[in-house]
Structures are given as C-alpha cells and as structure tokens.
N, C-alpha and C positions, 0 to 999 in steps of 0.2 A: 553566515549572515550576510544577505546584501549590503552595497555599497550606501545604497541611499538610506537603511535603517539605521549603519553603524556611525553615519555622519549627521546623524538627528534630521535627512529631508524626508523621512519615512513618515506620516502620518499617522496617528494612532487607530488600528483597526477594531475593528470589532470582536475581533479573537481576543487582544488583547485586553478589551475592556473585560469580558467574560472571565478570562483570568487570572483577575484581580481579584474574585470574588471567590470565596474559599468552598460555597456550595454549587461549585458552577457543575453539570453533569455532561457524558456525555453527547448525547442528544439534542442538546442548548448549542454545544459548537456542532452536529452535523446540520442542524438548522440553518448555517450560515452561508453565505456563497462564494465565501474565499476562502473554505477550509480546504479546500484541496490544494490551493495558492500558496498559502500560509505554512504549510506542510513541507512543499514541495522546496523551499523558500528557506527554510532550517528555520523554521521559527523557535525560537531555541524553551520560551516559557510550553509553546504548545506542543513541543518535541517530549521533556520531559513529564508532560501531562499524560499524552498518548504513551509515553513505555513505559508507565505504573502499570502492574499486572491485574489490578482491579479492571481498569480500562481495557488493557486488551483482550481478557476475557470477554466483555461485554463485545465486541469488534468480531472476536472471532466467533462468537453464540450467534452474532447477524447473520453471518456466512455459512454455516454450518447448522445449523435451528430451525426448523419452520416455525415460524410466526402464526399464533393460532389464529390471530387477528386478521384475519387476510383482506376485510372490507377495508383497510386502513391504508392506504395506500404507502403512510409513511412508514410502515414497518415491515410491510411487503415487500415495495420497491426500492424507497428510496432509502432507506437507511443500511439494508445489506449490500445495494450499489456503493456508497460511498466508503463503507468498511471496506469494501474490498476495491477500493482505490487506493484507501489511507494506507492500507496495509501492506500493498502495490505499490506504495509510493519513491520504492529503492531509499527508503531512508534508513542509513546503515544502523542509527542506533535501535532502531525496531526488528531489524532482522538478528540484531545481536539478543536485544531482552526475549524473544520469543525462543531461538535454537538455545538457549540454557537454561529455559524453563521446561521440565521435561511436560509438569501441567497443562501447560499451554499447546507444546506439540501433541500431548496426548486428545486434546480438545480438538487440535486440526486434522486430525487423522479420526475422530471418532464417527464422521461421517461414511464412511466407507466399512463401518462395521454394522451397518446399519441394509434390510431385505431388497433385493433390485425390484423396482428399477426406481433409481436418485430423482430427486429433483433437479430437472437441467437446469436449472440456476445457479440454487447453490452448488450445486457441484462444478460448474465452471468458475462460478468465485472461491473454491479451496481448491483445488488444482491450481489454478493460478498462482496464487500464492505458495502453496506445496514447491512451486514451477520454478518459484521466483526466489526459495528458501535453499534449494535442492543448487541452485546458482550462485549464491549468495556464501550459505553454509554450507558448503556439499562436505565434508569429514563431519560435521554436528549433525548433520542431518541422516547421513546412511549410518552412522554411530545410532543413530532413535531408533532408524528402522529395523535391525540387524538385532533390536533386541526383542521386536514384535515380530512373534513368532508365524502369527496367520497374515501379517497383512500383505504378504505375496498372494495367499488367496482369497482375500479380501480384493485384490486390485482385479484378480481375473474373475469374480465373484460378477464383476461390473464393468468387465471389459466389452458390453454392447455400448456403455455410455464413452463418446468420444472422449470426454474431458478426463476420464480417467487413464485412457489408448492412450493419450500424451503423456500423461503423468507418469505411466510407465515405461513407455520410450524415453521420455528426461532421463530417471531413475536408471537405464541400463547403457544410455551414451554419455554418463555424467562423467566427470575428472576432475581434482582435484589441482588448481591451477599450481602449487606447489612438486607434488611428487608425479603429477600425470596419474596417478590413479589413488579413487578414490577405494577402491576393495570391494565394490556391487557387483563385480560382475562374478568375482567367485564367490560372493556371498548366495548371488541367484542361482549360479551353476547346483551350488550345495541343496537348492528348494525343490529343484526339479522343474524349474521354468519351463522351459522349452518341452516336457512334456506335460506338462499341463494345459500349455497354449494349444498342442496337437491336437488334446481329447474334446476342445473347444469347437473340432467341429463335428461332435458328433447332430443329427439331426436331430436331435431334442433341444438344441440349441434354438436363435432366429438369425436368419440372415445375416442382420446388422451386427451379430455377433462374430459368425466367419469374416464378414467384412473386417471385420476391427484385428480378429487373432490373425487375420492373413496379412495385415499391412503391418502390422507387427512386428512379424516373423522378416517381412519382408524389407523393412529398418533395420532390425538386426543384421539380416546377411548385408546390408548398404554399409553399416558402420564398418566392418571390413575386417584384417588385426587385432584392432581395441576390441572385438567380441567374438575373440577366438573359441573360447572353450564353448561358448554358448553356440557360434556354427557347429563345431565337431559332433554338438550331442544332435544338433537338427541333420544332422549327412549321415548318419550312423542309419545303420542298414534297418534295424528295430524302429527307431521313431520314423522313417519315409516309410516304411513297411504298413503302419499305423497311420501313416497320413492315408497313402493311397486305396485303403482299406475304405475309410469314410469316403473317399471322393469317389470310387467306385461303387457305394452302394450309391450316393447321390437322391439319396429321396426329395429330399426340398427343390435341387439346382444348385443349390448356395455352394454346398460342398467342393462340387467338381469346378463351377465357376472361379471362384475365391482360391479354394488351391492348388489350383494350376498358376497364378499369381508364385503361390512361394514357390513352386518346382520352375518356373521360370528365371525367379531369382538367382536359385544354385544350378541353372544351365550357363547362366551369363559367367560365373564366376569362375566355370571350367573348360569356357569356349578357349576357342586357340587363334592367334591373328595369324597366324600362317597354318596354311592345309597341312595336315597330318595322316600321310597314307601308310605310315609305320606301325600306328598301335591296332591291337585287337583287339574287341566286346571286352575279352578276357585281362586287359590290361587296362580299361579304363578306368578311373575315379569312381569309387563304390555308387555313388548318387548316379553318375549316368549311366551305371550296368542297373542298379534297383530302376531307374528309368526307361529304360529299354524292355525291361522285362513284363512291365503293365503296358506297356504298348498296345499289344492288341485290344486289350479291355478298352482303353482311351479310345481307338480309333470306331467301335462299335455304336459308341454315341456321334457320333456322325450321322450315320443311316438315323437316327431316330426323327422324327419330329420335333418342332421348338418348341420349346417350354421353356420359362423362365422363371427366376424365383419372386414370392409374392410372401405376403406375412400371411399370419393365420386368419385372419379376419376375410382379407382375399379369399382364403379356400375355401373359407366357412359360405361365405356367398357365392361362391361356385359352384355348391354343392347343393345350397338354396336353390339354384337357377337350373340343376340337372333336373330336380324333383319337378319340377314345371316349366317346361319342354315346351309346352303352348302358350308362354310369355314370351319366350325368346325371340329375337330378331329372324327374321327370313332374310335379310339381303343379303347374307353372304352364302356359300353352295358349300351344304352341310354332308359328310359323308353316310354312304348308307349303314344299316345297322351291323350287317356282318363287316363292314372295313372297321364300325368302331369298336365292336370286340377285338376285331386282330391287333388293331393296334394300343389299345388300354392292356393285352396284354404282353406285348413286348416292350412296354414301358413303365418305369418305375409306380409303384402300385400305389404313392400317397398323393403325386400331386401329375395334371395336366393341366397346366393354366393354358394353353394354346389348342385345348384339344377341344371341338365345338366349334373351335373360332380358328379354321387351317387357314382364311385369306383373311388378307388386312387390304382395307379398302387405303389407297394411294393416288397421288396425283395423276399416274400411271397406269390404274386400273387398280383391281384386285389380285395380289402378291401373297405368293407362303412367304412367312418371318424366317429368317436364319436361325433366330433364337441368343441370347447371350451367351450360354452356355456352350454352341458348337461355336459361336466368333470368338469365345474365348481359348477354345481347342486348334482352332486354328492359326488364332496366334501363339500358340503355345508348340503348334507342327513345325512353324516359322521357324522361330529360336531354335529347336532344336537343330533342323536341317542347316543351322547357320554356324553351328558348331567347328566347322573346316577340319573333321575327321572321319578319315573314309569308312573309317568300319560302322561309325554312325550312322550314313548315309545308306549305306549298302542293307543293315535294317530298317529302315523307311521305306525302303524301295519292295522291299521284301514284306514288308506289311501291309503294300500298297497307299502308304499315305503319302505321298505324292499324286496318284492317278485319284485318289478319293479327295483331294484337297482344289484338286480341277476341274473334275465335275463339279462340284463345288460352286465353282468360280464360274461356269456356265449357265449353273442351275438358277443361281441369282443374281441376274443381271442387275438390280438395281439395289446393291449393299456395299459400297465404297469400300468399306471398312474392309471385307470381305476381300475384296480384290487386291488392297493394297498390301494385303501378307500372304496373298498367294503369289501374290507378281515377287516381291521382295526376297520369295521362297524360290521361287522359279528363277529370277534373275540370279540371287546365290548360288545356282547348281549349273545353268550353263555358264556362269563364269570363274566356276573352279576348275581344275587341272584332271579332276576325276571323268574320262572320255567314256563310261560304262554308264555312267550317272546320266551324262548329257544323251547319250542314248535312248536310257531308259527312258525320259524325261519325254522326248518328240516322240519314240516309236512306240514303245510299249505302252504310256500313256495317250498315244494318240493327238499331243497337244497340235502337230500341224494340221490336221482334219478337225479338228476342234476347232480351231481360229479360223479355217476355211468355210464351215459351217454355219460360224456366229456370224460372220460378216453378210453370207446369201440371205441371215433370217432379217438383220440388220437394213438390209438394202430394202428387201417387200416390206418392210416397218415403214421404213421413208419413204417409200411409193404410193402408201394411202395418203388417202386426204387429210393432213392435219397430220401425218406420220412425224414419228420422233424417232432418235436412233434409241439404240439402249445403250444402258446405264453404263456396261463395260467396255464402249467401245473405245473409250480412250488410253487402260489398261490395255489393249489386246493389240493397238497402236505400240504401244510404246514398245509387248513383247517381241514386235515382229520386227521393228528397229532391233532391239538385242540379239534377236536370234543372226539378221542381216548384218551385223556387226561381226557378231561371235564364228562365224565359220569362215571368216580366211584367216581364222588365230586355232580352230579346230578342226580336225580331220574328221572327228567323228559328224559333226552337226553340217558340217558340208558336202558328204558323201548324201547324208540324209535325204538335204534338200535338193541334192543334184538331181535325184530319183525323182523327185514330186516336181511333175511338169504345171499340175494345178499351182502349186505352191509360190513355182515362179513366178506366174502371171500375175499372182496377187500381191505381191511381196512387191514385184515391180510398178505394177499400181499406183501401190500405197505410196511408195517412194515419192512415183512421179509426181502423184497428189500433193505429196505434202510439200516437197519443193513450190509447185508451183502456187500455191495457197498459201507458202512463207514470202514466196517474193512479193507475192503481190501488196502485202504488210510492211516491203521494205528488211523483211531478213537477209541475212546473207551469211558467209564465214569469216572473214577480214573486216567487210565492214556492214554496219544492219542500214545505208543507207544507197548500197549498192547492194546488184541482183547476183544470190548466187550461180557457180558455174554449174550447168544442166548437164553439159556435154563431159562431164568427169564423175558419173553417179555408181562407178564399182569405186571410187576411191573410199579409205577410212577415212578422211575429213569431211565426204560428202554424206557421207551415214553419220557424222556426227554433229553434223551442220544442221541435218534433218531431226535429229534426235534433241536438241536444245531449241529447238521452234515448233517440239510435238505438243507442249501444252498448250502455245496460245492458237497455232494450227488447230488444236480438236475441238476448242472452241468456236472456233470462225468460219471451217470451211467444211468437215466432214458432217452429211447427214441431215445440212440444214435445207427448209425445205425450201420450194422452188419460189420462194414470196421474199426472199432473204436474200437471195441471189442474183447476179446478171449475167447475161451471156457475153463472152468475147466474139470478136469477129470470126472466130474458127465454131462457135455453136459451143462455144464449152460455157460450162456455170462458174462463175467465180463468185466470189463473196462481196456483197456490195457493204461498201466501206462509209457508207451515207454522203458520199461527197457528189451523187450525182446530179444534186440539186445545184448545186454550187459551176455544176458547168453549160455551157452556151450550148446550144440546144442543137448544133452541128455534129454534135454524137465525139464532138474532140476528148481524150481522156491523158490521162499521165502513163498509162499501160500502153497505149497505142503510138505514143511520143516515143516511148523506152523502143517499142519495137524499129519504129522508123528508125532509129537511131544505129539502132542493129543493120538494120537493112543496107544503110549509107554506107557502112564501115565494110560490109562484105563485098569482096571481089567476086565471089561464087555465084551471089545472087541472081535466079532464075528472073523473067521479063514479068513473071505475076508479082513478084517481092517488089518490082522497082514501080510496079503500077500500083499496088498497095502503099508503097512509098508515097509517091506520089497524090496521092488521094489526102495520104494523111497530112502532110505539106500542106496540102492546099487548103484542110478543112482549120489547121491551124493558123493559118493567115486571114478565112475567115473571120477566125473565133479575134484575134489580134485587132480585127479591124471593127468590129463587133465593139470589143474592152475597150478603146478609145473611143467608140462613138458612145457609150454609154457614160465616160469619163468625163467628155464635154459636157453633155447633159446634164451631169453633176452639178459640174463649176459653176453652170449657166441659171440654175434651179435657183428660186428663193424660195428656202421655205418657211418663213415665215419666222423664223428666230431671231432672226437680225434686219432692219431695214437696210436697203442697200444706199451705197455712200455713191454721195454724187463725182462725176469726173472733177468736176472743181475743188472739190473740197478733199481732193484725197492726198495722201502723204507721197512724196516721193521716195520712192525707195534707196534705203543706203548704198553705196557701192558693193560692200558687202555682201547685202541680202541679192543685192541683181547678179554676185559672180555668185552666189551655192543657186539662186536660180537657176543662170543659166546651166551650171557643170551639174544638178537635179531635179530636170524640171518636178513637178507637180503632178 
C-alpha cells in the first residue's frame, strides 16, 4: 500500500467506491481508467476482489475465448486487453491463487488444445501470462505440465504461431531460482522433443513453421550446459541424418534455408580458436563428420537458379500466371522453351518462384537474384571453413567449394551480403597457417585472374557516360590489401604473386591509388592530420596504413566519375572535396601548399620543382593579398543592419580592448 493511501492523503477512487458495493462485477471495474493503476498500487480491497476464483475465471475466459460478439468492441478488444494486463500485473498474490488452482491453469492451457491456426491475439495474451507464471512459479508450474501428457505436442501442434515458439523456449531455459533446476529439461528429453521439432520440417509443413522449429533448435544449442541432454539427442548421428534428409529434398526452399541456421549453430559450437592440423575427417565430432559427408549434395544447390520460399497462396498464383503466358509482363528477357524444360528439370519439382522471372529489374539495370537459399549456403560455406581445422578444409577444397563460392562472388557483383562471407571466407584461409589451402585458394581457384578480370571490366564500366563501378569493387580492394599483406608472412602466396607480373602492376596501382586518395582526405599512420609516407610502400605499416583508409578511400576516390573529380597539376583525377568554391580563383589549393612545402625542404630538388615552387609562392601571396583586400571591404560595407555611429559620438576604447586589438588584429 502507498505512502499517501496509508496516511489518509490518498483520495477516494472510484475502484473503491465500486467495492463497497456487494453486487459490484467484473466489467464495472474494467470499465474504469485506474484499474490498471489500482492494481499495480496493491490496492489491497481490489487485490482480493481479483484473486476470487470466480473472477479469475472470467479474466482468463477473456484471454483464452473468443468472444462471439465480435461487433462489440468492448469484449473484443478492450476487455481481453486489460485481462491480460491485470493478470500481467506481477501481482504476487494472483500468481499465487492461479498456480494452485489446478482449474484455473487447466483453463490457461486449454487454448492450445484447440486446431491451428490460434487467434494472434489471444494467444499472445496466454503466452504472456503462461511467460509470466512459468517466472514467477516455475516448480508449480512444470509440476501442471509434467502431468499433461500431450501438451508438448500441443506446443509443436502450433509451433508456426510465434507466441507460442517463446512459450516453449521459456519452458526449456526455465530454472528454478532455488535449486537451479527446475526438471523440464529431462522431463522434455523423455517426450522426444528434439525429435519432433526435426520432423517439423518436413514440406507439408509452411515456412513460418521451419522458421520457428529452426530458431528453436537454434536457442536450444545458445543455452549451452543447462540443455545438455537435449544438444546430445540434436548431434546424434540419426536425428542430423533426418535433418539433412528434409533439407536435401528441399521442395518449398524453407527446408534447406532455415536448416542450415541449425547446422550452423552446432559448427560454431565445435569450431576451435587455434588452427588444428592434427585431427582427421575420422577423428572429428560426429556432427562435423555427418556434415562433411552431405557436402556434396549442399554444394549442388549452388549451380541451380534462385528460388526462394513463398506460402501456398504465392504458388497457387504462380501457377495461375503459368496457365496465361499472354498476361505476363514482357519487360524482362524470358528464357526460351527448351532452356525452361532443362531447367524445371534439374530443379525441385514443387516450386520455382524465380523461374519466369530470371532478372530483377535494379537501380543498375536488370540482375539474376542470388536467391536466399544459395546466400544462406554460403554463409553456411563461411562457418564451416572458419572452423581452423585442416582436415576440414582440405574437404572443401576437395569439393571445390571454395572455387564455387568465388565465382560466386564474381558472378554477382551487386549482393553485398554475398561478398562479405566470401571475403570473410577467403580472408579465413589466407590467414591460416595452412600454406596448401592458401594455394589452392589463388592458383587452383584462379582468385588473382579473377580480381585482374573484374577490375579491366570495372574500368570500361566507368568509361561510359554515366558509368558506375560495380558493386564488389570495394570487397576485391580490401582482398588485394590482404593478399599484399599476407605474403611476406607466407611463402606460399608470395612465390605466387612473384610469378604474376600482371598481378604486380595492379596490386601496385591499387596501392599507389589508395595512398594517394587517403592523403588527400588527411589520413595518415601516426597522425590523420599529416600525409602518409609514400616513399616506404613495401613496409607492413604502409599496407596497413592503406588497409584502415580502404573504406572511406572506396568511397571517395575509386570509380567515380569524371564530374566528381579534379585534376592535379600532374594531369591526375583526385576527388574533389567540395572545397573548390571556397578558394580564390588563382587555382591556390591546400594540396599544392603541402607540395611546395616538400619542395622547400628538399635539397635534391631538380630547377622544375623549384620553378613549380615558386609559382606556388607566389600564387599564394596572390591569394593573401586578395583575402585582405576583400577583408577591408568587409569592415568598410554597411549593410544595412545597423546604422553607422558617428566619429563623435563613439566610445573610446578601453585600454584593454586597444592591447587584445592590437596583439589580434581583426
């Protein structure tokens, strides 16, 4: 009870007066607008109003019932809202009178015994509260459940509805703030959890069902320890066996999409933070030997087409839209009829959402889609290759999903997402200690003729009029930083590039480029307000000087086109930095300052450096003489804001103000 209630300055509310009155119901107090206040308040007459079990049946019938009256707004909306505030209320003695009334929880659990698919309402108002009981009472509460025998497959019955996906995550991270365990988790082991969430994807399922059993699964393996028995039975050779069974036939997309989520889960959980060139296929953790072994199937859906997953109503009018060919759009270039038998049948036989429709119209033109389901396999190539154990790698390599995960990355120059787990996969492998990998990686995949390739197509991109670069070019920067990095710490990747005299030319390029497009932004290595050193570009500070200025570099300087840019006094493009308006019309610059300045300081300097000197000297005294005369003109200006003071009438100035005059001018 409040301070101001229990000292008589509490006013009498309207709750109050209501239950004074012996016929009061109710619907009379959710009528009111401080019942949620009053509640929350311990209002002690209306506390034990609401924990009579007449009452809280009616509270929990809101929440759980549809109301047949559904034109009625107040027993639609607003009265199962406010049930399920009051009930929500964390008021201990309501969570007491309900977990020991078995009645009552058989009432909030009756909703889930009931054909999918829930009402999203109510069932986010009895979840909640389920949520909120399972926290509250967690021993009274897995004691109810433990004795209903279906309602584990009651919860998966309706595991597309979100609010129930939580309710059964609560239910399998819950603990018992006394013993630290509350006994759900062997109670579910004994239900056969974990295999029934597997059978969840089979394709008679939707989507949003794999969605839910995959996030799941993939809570469970996050809780870690505390869900031990329940990992064991998901690593065990039979239930991945069964997973990978469904993701491999793949008919929807959902399958293979969604569970590679959980096979991602149990890679993270067996990676190793230091490389491991000791164990073999034969020696590793059953889950990454069952993983290895569908490998190939997984990398097959690469080659295919994008397709992504859609509900049935989608197919259904896709299928409308095949039958009448002559309504369809013409703008995009439809393959001929023998391409689209070869390919309807080297693809799963129930669904092509992408197949009719191979470009997607873009800012960029017309683009094939990656699809979700090949950006989810290849973040899924990612992780595995991140593993840091060689026998891992060595089949990757051997599968070619490495070389298929780069073309890839070539193929679609404009899928970020795409790039940043090939690069992440590629930056993993040349900076492991495995010198067969880093190998394979440049030579047998061909990645330095790849990057030499993309940059020539890259360049005639930004030679047309209006040309842009493409989408990877900032990716294909940053690998060639790594690679320029990685070979005076490798033998192998250095011997490589010795050989590729193309290689050189471009690598040194890019260098030079980028250096000189960081200084001119003011980067540096010691300090960003000084110019880095040019004249030390084999050092590793100056490769990494270069490599922490590649992002705001690939924005500013590489690609843009010739409207964007200025030329230095050598003919070269720099990035115009918008400050050109802002200088005197003598062509003086801050770049040209910097070099004079170089000039002065050299003793070696040839008689063109000192006549270039000199030029710029003098165009800066110019500019000097210029700034002051326009400074007067200032002073001398009325414009009009103030009338000016006459010499007689004006102040003399303090001694003060006449010595920071003089020691600043104006």
């Amino acid at each position: 009870m409040s301070f101001w209630r229990t000292f008589g300055f509490h006013a009498v509310s309207a709750i109050d007066t209501l239950l004074e009155h012996s016929d009061v119901t109710l619907e009379q107090l959710l009528d009111e607008d401080d019942l949620l206040q009053e509640t929350k308040s311990q209002n002690k007459k209306l506390i034990d109003f609401l924990c009579q079990p007449e009452t809280l049946q009616k509270l929990i019938r809101y929440i759980t019932v549809k109301t047949e009256h559904e034109d009625d707004p107040k027993l639609s909306i607003k009265y199962p809202f406010l049930a399920c505030e009051v009930l929500a209320s964390e008021v201990w003695s309501i969570y007491d009178a309900i977990a020991n009334d078995s009645k009552l929880m058989d009432m909030l659990y009756s909703l889930f015994e009931k054909d999918p698919p829930l009402d999203i309402q109510l069932s986010a108002y009895t979840a909640r509260v389920a949520i909120l009981l399972l926290q509250k009472k967690v021993t009274e509460t897995v004691s109810f459940l433990k004795q209903k025998k279906e309602i584990v497959d009651q919860f998966l019955k309706h595991l597309g509805n979100p609010a129930v996906m939580d309710l059964l995550l609560k239910l399998i991270s819950c603990e018992d703030p006394q013993t630290g365990n509350a006994g759900a988790l062997e109670w579910l082991q004994s239900t056969s959890l974990i295999k029934s969430l597997v059978e969840k994807f089979k394709s008679t399922n939707t989507p949003e069902t794999h969605e839910n059993v995959a996030h799941t699964l993939v809570e469970i393996i996050k809780i870690g320890p505390n869900a031990g028995p329940l990992i064991e039975q998901l690593e065990s050779k039979v239930i991945l066996e069964e997973l990978f069974g469904y993701m491999l036939e793949n008919k929807n997309g959902s399958e293979l999409s969604y569970g590679v989520n959980v096979i991602m889960a149990l890679i993270v959980r067996h990676s190793k933070d230091q490389y491991n060139d000791s164990i073999t296929v034969e020696q590793l953790p059953e889950p990454l030997t069952v993983i290895l072994h569908h490998l190939e199937g997984l990398t097959k859906f690469l080659d295919s087409p994008a397709y992504d997953t859609k509900d049935k109503a989608e197919n259904a009018n896709d299928k409308k839209e095949e039958k009448k060919p002559e309504e369809s759009s013409e703008s995009t270039t439809k393959p001929g009829k023998e391409e689209v038998k070869e390919t309807q049948s080297s693809m799963p036989s129930t669904v092509l959402n992408f197949f009719g429709k191979r470009k997607l119209r873009s800012t960029v033109g017309e683009i094939e889609p990656v699809g979700f389901c090949r950006l989810r396999l290849i973040d899924f190539f990612s992780c595995l290759a991140r593993t840091n154990v060689q026998s891992v790698d060595k089949v990757l390599a051997s599968k070619n999903v490495f070389k298929k995960c780069i073309e890839m990355f070539f193929a679609h120059p404009w899928n970020n997402f795409l790039h940043s787990s090939v690069e992440a996969m590629i930056r993993g492998a040349l900076e492991s200690p495995n010198e067969d990998l880093k190998t394979h990686i440049l030579r047998d995949c061909t990645l330095l003729d790849r990057i030499i390739a993309n940059n020539k197509l890259n360049n005639e991109l930004v030679a047309k009029p209006k040309g842009m670069r493409l989408g990877n070019m900032g990716h294909v920067t940053s690998l060639v930083f790594v690679i320029t990095e990685m070979s005076s710490h490798s033998p192998a990747i250095e011997k490589l590039i010795s050989e590729h005299s193309e290689w050189l030319n471009y690598s040194k390029g890019i260098m030079e480029t980028s250096v000189n497009v960081s200084n001119s932004f003011g980067f540096s290595q010691d300090n960003h307000l000084e110019l880095a050193p040019e004249d030390n570009m084999d050092s590793d500070s100056s490769v990494q000087y270069v490599m922490q200025a590649t992002n705001f570099s690939n924005f500013s300087g590489f690609g843009i086109p010739s409207d964007f840019t200025n030329q230095n006094e050598n003919g070269e493009d720099e990035p115009n930095t918008g400050m050109d308006s802002f200088e005197p019309s003598t062509g003086y610059s801050e770049n040209s300052m910097f070099k004079a300045n170089a000039a002065e300081d050299s003793d070696e300097s040839d008689e063109s450096d000192e006549e270039d000197t000199e030029a710029v000297v003098a165009a800066k005294t110019v500019a000097e003489d210029e700034e002051e005369e326009i400074s007067e003109n200032l002073q001398n200006t009325d414009f009009g804001t103030k009338s000016k003071q006459p010499e007689s009438e004006k102040t003399p100035a303090t001694t003060d103000e006449a010595n920071n005059t003089a020691v600043n001018p104006a």
